[in-house]
N, C-alpha and C positions, 0 to 999 in steps of 0.2 A: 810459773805458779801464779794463781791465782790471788792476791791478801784477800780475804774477806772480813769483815766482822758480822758479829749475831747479835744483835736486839732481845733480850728474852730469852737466854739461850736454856735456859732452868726448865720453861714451859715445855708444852706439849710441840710446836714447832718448833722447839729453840735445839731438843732431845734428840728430835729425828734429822735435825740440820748435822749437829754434831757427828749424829752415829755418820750420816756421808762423810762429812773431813775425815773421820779415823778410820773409814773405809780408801778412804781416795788419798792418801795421805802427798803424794806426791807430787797433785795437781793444783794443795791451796795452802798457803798460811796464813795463820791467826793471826789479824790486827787486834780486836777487839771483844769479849764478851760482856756483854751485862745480864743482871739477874736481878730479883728482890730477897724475894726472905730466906728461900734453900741456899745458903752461904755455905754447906757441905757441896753440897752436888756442884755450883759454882768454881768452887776454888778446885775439883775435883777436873771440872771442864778445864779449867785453864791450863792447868799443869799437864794434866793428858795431851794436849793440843799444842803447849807452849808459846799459849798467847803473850802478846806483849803486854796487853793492860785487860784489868780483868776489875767489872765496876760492880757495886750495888746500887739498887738504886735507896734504901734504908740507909741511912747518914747515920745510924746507931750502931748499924753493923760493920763499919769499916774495922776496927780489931781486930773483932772476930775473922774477918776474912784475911785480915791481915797477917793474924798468924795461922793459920792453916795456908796459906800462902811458902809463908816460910822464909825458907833461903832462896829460892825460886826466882829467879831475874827474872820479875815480873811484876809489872808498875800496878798498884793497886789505888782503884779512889771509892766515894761514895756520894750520895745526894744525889738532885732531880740535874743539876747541872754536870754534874761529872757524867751521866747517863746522856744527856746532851752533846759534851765534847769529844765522848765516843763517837757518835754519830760524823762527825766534823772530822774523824782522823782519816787518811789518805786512805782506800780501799778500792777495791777493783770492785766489789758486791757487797752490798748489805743485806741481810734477811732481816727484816722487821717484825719482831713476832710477839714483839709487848702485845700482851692480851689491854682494850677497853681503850676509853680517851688518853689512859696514860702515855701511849704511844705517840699523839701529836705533835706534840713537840720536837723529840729525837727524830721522828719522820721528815717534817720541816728543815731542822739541819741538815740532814743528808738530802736531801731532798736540794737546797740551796747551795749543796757543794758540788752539784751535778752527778750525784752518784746514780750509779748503776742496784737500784734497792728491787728486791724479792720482797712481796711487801704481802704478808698475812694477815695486818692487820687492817680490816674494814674498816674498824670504827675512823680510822685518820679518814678515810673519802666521805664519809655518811657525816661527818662533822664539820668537815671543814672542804669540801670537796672543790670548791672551786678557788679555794685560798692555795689550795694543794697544786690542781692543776695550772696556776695561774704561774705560780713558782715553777714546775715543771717547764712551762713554755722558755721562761726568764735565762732558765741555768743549762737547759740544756739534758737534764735528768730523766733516763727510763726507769718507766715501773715497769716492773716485770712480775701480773699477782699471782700468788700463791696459793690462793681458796684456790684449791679443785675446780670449781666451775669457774671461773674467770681463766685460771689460768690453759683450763680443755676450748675456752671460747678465743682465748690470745692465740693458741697456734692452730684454729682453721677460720680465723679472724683476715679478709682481706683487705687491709690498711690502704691499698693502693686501687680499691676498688669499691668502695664504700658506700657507692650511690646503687650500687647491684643486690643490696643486703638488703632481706626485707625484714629481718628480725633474730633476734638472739635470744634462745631457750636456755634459762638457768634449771638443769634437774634439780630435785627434791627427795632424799631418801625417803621422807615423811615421817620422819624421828621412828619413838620404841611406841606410839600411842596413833598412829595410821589409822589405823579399825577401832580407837577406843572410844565410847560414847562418852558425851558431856559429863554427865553422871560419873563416870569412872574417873576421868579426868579431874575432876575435883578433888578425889583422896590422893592423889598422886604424891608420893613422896618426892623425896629430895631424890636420897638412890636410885628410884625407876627411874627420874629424871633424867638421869647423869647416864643409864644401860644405853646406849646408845647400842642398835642394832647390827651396825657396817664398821664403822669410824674411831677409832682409838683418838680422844679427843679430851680437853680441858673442862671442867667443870662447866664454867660460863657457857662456852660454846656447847656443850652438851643439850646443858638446858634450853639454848636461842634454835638447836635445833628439833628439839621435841615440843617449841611454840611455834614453831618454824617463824620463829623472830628474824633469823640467820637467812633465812631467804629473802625476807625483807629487807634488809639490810644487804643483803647481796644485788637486790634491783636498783639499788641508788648507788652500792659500788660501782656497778656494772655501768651506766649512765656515766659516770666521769670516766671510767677507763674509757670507753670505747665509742666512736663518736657514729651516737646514734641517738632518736628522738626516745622522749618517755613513755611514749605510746609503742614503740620498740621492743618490751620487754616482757617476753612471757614467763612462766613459772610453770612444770610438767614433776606431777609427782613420779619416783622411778627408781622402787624399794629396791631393786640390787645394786643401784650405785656403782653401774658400770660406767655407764655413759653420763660421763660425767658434765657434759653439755652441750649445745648444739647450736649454728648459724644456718637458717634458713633465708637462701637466696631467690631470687625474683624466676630464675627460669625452674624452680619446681625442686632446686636438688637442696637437698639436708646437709652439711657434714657437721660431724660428730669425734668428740674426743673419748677412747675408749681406755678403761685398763683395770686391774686391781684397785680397791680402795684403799691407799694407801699413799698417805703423806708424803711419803720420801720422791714420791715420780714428780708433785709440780715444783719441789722445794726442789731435786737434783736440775728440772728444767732452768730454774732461775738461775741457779748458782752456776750452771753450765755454757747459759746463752750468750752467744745462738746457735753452739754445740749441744753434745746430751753426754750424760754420765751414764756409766753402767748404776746400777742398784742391786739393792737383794730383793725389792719387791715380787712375791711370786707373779709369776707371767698369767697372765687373763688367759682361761679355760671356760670358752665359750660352749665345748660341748657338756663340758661338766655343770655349768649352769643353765643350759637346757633353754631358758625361753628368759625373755626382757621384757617385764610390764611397764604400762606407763596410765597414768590417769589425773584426772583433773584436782587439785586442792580442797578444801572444803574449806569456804570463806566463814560458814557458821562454828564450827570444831576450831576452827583456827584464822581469827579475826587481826594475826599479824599483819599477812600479807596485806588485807587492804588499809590497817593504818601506816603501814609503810610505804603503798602506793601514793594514798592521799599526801602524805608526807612529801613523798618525791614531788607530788604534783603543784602543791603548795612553794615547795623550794627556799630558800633563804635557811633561816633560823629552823622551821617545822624539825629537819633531821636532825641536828643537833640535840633538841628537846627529845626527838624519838629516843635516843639513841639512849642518851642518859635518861630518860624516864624508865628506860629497859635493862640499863645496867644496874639501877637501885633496885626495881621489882626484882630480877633475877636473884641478887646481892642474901636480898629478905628474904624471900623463897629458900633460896639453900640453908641460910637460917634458923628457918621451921617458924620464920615470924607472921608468914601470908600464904595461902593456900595456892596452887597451882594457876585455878582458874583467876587467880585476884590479880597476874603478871598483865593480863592483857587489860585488867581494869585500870589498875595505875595508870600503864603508858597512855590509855586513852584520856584520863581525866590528867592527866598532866600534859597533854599536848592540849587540852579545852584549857587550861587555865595560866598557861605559860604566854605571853605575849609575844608575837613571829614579826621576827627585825631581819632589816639586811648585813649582816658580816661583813665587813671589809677590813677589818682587822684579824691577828691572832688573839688578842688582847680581850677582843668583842667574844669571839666562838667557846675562850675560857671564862667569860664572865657569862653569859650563857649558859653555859652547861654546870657553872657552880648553882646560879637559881634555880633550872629544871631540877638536879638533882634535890637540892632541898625542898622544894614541889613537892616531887616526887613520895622523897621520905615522908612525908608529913602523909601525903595518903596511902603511904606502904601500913 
């Protein structure tokens, strides 16, 4: 059997990680869950599961979880550090699936213990991505990602042949707002934001993908996972979200990762590597969908992708500042504090007025991202 523990396990990857263990029961045991504020659904996972420690990361709500916990041999804690020393406990796989910077940290530890991490969340590489990978090198630690499109580019990704690759295509469903004019895009609520078209997905991410923030931020993940140049990286919108990504190599051939959209196939990949698990995902029915579109982005409708580029291109501090300039706009947005179009305003004048340093601390990337963010609010 497997131990694993889950990062996040409350969230939208943490829910579909779970539903696998209590499908798969006899190939993994619970080390570890963490969660934040659903302290029902929490202590609900744990006990179902029969983790051994089951954390919040709210230091207010260790009680409360404590007694719905119960009689239940099962070690309970709370705070940013007990979230932390989850990370640290013995496990054969971690899923990381803290949604935003909060993830950093906990990433780092497990990361430092040489664990074997399924790693969902972005923002840990767009922040801190060469603190990350430097650690990796140190300890010995695979990431194995979890986005959809990293992880369809990890398995026809040729590691042992790298100088043969002439580029790595991240698809784009192109959110619920593809065809929507500027004009429209402006009244856009919170809800439309969130309908995501393919994708059963978290609010945050919902929204990063109807900015297509989420692809920009996916072209700097993609950059430290994968060792290739920043001129590397294309962006292909590709509204049925089959193909879920692609490595195009020097003698002319494409390969492509294909399947259902549907969470459970890169998180069963991680959690299984460098086996595969059964799922319930239903099986991809290529005749039932008939034909696969693909098309170009539209940098004016959606002015993500190039200050994500610029970003990347910039390097150092730039993503960091990205990153958190777009978790505060987002933050507002859902709100009802800032209109739609105002998300790309923010990140741009807070990466104009945030000053770009080199990182070589953890210490540095969170002081950092506490100024962008207050930047930020100030012109949320």
């Amino acid at each position: 059997m497997k131990k694993v523990s889950v990062l996040g396990s409350t969230g939208s990857i943490g829910k579909s990680t779970v539903d696998l263990i209590k499908h798969n029961p006899d190939d993994f045991e619970v080390v570890a869950l963490t969660g934040n504020q659903n302290i029902e659904l929490l202590a609900a996972q744990a006990i179902d599961l029969s983790a051994r420690l089951v954390v919040t990361a709210d230091a207010k709500k260790y009680k409360e979880l404590k007694n719905l916990i119960g009689s239940h041999s099962i070690e309970v804690a709370a705070g940013r550090d007990s979230v932390i020393e989850a990370a640290q406990r013995s496990s054969d796989v971690i899923i990381a699936g803290i949604v935003g910077a909060a993830a950093l940290e906990p990433t780092l530890a497990a990361v430092r213990r040489g664990a074997v991490i399924g790693l969902a969340n972005k923002e840990s590489l767009v922040c801190a991505g060469d603190l990350v990978t430097a650690e990796v090198k140190k300890s010995g630690a695979t990431i194995i990602p979890v986005d959809s499109e990293h992880n369809a580019i990890f398995q026809v990704f040729d590691f042992n042949d790298v100088h043969h690759i002439e580029k790595v295509i991240l698809t784009a469903s192109g959110g619920p707002f593809r065809n929507s004019t500027i004009e429209q895009m402006a009244s856009v609520t919170p809800d439309q934001a969130v309908a995501h078209p393919n994708w059963s997905m978290g609010a945050k991410i919902s929204v990063d993908s109807a900015t297509m923030m989420n692809k920009g931020l996916e072209m700097i993940e993609a950059f430290h996972l994968f060792p290739i140049g920043k001129e590397q990286i294309d962006v292909v919108v590709h509204p049925q979200s089959v193909v879920h990504s692609m490595v195009s190599y020097v003698d002319g051939s494409v390969l492509a990762q294909m399947g259902t959209p549907d969470m459970r196939t890169p998180i069963s990949y991680a959690l299984a590597w460098p086996q595969r698990l059964p799922t319930r995902s239903a099986p991809l029915d290529l005749i039932g969908i008939g034909s696969l579109n693909f098309e170009a982005p539209d940098p004016i409708r959606f002015p993500s992708l190039r200050l994500a580029r610029e970003a990347l291109q910039t390097g150092g501090s730039a993503p960091t500042v990205l990153n958190a300039a777009n978790e505060v706009a987002v933050s507002q947005f859902l709100k009802g504090k800032i209109g739609f179009l105002d998300i790309f305003d923010v990140v741009e004048k807070t990466l104009g007025k945030v000053s770009h340093s080199t990182l070589e601390a953890l210490s540095d990337v969170l002081s950092l991202d506490e100024d962008a963010r207050k930047t930020a609010a100030s012109l949320a």
